[in-house]
C-alpha positions in Angstrom: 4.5 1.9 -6.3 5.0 -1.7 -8.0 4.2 -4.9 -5.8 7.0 -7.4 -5.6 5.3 -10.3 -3.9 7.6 -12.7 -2.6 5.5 -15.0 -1.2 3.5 -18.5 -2.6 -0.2 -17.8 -1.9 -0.4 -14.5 -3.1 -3.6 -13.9 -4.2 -3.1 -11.9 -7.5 0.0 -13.2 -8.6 -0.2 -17.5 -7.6 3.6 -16.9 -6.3 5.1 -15.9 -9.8 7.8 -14.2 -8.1 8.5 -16.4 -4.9 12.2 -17.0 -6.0 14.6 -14.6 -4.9 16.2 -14.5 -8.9 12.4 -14.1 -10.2 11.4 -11.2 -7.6 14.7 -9.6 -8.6 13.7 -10.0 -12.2 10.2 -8.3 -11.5 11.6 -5.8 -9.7 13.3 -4.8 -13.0 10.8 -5.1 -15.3 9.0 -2.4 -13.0 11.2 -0.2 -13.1 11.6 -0.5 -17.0 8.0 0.1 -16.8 7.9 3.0 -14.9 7.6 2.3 -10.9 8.9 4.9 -8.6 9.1 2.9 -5.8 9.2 -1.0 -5.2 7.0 -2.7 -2.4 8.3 -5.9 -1.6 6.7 -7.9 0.4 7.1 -11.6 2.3 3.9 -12.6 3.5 0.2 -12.7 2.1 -2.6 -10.7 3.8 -5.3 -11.7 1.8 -8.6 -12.3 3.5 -8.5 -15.9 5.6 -4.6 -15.6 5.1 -2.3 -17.2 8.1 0.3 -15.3 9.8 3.7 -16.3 8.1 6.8 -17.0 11.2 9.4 -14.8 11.3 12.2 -16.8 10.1 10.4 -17.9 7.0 9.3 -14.0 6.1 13.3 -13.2 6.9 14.0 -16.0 4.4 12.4 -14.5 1.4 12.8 -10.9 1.9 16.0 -10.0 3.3 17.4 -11.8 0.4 15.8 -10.0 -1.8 15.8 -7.0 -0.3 19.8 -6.9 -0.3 20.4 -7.3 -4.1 17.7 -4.5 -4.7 18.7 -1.7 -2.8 21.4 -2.2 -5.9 18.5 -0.8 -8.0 19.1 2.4 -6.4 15.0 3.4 -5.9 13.6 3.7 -3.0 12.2 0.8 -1.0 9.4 -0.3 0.6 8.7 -3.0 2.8 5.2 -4.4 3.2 5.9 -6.0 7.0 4.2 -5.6 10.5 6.6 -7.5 12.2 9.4 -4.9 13.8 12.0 -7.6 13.3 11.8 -7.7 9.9 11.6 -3.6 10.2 14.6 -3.9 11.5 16.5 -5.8 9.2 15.5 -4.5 6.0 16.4 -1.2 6.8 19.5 -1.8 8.2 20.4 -3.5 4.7 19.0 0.2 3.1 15.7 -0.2 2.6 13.6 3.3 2.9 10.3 3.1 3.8 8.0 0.5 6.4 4.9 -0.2 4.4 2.8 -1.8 7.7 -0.7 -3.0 7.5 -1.1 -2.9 11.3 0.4 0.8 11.3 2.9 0.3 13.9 0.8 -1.5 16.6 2.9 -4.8 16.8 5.1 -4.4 20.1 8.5 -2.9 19.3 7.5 -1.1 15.7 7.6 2.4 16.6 10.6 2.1 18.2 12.4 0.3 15.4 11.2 3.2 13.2 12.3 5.6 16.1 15.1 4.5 15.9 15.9 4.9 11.8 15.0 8.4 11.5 15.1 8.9 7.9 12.7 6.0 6.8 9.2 6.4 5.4 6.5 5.0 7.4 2.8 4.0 5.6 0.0 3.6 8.3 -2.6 1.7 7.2 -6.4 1.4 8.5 -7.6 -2.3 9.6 -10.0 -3.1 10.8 -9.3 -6.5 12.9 -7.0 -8.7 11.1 -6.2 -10.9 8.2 -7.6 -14.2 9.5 -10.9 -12.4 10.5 -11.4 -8.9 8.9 -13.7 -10.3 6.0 -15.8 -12.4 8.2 -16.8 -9.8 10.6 -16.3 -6.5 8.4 -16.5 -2.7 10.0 -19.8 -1.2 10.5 -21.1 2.1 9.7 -19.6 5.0 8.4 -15.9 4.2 7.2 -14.4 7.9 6.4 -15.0 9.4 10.3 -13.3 5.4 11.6 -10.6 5.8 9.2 -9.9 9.4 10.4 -10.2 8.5 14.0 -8.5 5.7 14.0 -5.5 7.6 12.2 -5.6 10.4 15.1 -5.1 7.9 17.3 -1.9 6.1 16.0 -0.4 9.4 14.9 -0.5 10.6 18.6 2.5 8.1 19.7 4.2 8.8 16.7 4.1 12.6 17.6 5.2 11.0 21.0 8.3 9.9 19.8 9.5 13.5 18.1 9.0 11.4 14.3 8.9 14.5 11.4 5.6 14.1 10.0 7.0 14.6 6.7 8.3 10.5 7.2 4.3 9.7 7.3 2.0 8.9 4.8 -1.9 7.1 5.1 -3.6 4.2 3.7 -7.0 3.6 4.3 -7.1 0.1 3.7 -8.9 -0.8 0.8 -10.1 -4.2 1.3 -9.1 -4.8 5.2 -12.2 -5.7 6.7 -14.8 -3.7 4.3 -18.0 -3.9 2.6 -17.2 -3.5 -0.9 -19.6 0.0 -0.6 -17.6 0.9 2.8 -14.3 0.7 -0.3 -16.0 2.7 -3.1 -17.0 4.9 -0.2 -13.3 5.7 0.6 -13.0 6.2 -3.5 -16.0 8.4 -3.8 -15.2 10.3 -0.4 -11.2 10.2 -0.7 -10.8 14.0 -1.0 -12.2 14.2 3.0 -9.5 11.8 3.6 -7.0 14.7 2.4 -8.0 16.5 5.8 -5.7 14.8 7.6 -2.9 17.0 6.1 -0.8 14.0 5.4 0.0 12.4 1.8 -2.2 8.9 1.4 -1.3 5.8 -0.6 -4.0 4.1 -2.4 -4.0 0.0 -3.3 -7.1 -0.5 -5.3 -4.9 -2.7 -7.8 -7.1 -6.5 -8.1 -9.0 -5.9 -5.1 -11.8 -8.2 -4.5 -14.5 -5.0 -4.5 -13.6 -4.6 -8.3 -14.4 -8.2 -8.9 -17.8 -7.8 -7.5 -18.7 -4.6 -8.7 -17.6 -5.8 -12.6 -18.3 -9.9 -12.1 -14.1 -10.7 -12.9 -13.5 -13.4 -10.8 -9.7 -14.0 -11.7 -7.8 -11.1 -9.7 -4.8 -11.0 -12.5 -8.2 -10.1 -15.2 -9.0 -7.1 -13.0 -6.1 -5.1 -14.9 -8.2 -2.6 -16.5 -11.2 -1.5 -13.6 -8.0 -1.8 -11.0 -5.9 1.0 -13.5 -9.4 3.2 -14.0 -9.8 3.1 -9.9 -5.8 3.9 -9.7 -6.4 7.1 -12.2 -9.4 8.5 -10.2 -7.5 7.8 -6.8 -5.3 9.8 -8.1 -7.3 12.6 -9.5 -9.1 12.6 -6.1 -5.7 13.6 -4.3 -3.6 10.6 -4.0 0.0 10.6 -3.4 1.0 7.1 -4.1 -0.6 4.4 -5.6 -0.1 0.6 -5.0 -0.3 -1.4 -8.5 0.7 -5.0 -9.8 0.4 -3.4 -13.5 2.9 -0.5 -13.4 2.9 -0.3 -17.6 -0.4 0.3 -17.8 -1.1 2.4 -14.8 1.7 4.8 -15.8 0.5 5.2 -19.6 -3.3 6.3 -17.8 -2.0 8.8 -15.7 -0.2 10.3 -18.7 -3.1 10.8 -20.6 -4.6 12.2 -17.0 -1.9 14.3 -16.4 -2.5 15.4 -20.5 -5.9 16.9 -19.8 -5.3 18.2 -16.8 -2.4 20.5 -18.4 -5.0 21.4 -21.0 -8.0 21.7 -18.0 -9.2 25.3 -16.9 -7.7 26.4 -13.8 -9.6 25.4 -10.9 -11.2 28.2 -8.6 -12.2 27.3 -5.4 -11.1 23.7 -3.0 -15.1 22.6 -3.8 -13.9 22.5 -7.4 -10.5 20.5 -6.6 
């Protein structure tokens, strides 16, 4: 999955592709690099980030968004806000990539109500403007799972196919950076669930503290090694700004493991 950040203050790209020409123009070069699916997104939720208005995250993604379902690859939309939901898919757009999984008034309606979109529930743990400040305490892997449970129940609710669903733990929304390398370490318990999970390691904050690169867009290497063992921890998706060179690594993964003995028993896996 490539990010396509259509926003000013993002934090690992400075707003590179604020324009609706230039996001178009990324969107391309990620494909030519190998994305599989595009995440475009119209508002920054960095830590300490405010809340963008509706009418200025309509402004930069519907635009956007209606000149790349031309691309024909799916699309994702990195928005909490169910009229936005609403929009973009009724332009074509495929899947609701949504940071507060579906608690905003309205959201699981709107995706009721489309019933062949994706949907990508995320764990947070507050929000934006306050999740860093006052991080999670404790053991992260049982909140994650319960906190998943308890948003999957209305879905259930609302007759939504599971298969529509996949889970993001949250990397980065209102962690400690070992509460994050504890979802890396522990990520195959995470697989319990039975559902497909999306991982967005790429120029997280916990990699600059754990290898002292302060500038997010110099993270490029420790973000594609996390993306790699995401992956080889079970992984379904991953969320990267550097599509080349994640792609490349998980062709040399995918290299050994064709050459790897056959694996034996799920402690093994």
């Amino acid at each position: 999955m490539g990010i396509v950040n259509v926003t000013p203050d993002s934090f690992s790209d400075g707003g590179a592709h604020a324009s609706t020409e230039t996001a178009l123009k990324h969107c391309e070069q990620l494909l030519k690099e190998g994305a599989d699916i595009l995440d475009i997104g119209g508002e920054s939720t960095r830590p300490g980030s405010p809340a963008v208005p509706l009418d200025a995250e309509l402004a930069r993604v519907v635009p956007v968004v209606r000149e790349a379902v031309k691309l024909n690859v799916p699309l994702s939309i990195d928005t909490y806000k169910p009229e936005v939901m609403r929009a973009v898919l009724d332009l074509g757009a495929d899947i609701v990539n949504d940071i507060w999984a579906l608690r905003q008034p309205g959201a699981r309606e709107v995706v009721a109500a489309h019933p062949t979109c994706g949907i990508c529930l995320m764990h947070m743990h507050r929000d934006p403007q306050t999740m860093q400040a006052l991080p999670m305490q404790g053991d992260v892997i049982p909140e994650v799972l319960a906190f998943w449970d308890e948003q999957l129940a209305p879905l259930k609710a609302l007759g939504i196919d599971p298969a529509r669903i996949t889970l993001d733990p949250g990397v980065g929304f209102g962690k400690s950076v070992a509460q994050n390398f504890a979802l890396l370490g522990r990520q195959r318990e995470l697989l319990a669930t039975g559902y497909p999970l999306l991982l967005g390691w790429s120029r997280k904050s916990s990699i600059g503290a754990v290898t002292g690169i302060d500038n997010a867009s110099g993270r490029t290497v420790p973000s594609v090694a996390a993306a790699v063992l995401a992956v080889d921890r079970g992984a379904a998706i991953v969320r990267v700004h550097d599509v080349r060179d994640t792609v490349a690594a998980l062709a040399v993964w995918r290299a050994m493991r064709a050459e790897a003995p056959q694996r034996t028993s799920p402690q093994e896996q």
